[in-house]
N, C-alpha and C positions, 0 to 999 in steps of 0.2 A: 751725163746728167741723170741718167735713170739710176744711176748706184751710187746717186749722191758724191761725186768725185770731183766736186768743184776745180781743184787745179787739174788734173787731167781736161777738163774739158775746156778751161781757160786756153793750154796750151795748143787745144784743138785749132782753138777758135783763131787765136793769133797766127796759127799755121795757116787755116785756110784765109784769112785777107792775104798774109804776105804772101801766099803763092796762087790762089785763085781770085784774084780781086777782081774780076770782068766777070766770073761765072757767080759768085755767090754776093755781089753787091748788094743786092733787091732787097734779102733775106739775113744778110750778115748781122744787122744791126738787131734784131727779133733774139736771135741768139743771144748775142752780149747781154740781154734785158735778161733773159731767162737765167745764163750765169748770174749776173748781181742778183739775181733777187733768190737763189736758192743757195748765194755764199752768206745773205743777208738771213734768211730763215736759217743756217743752219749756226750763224755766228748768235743769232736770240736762241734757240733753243740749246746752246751750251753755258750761254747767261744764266738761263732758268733750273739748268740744268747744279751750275755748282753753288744756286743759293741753296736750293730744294736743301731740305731737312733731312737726316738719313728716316731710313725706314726699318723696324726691330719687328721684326717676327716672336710669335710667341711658336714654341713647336705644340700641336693641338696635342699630339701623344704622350707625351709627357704629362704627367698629375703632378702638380704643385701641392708642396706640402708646406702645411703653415703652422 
């Protein structure tokens, strides 16, 4: 989750219920909330990201001649 790796850490998470279901019960469910909501921020911020406008540079060193 810290390097933004949604599916990597979905796969974590399905790994540890299907093989530690008694140790990580309590806690399991906090996880999964943290996955959906940082697949959910990162699925808006690609929305926003391919309406965005481009963005044009002017190069300051350059003298425009008219």
């Amino acid at each position: 989750l810290r390097d933004n790796d949604v599916e990597a850490a979905d796969k974590l998470h399905v790994s540890l219920m299907m093989e530690h279901t008694a140790l990580c019960n309590t806690w399991i469910s906090g996880i999964r909330h943290l996955i959906l909501e940082l697949r959910e921020k990162n699925t808006h911020c690609e929305a926003i990201d391919n309406n965005s406008q481009p963005i044009f540079l002017l190069n300051p060193g350059q003298s425009q001649q008219t």
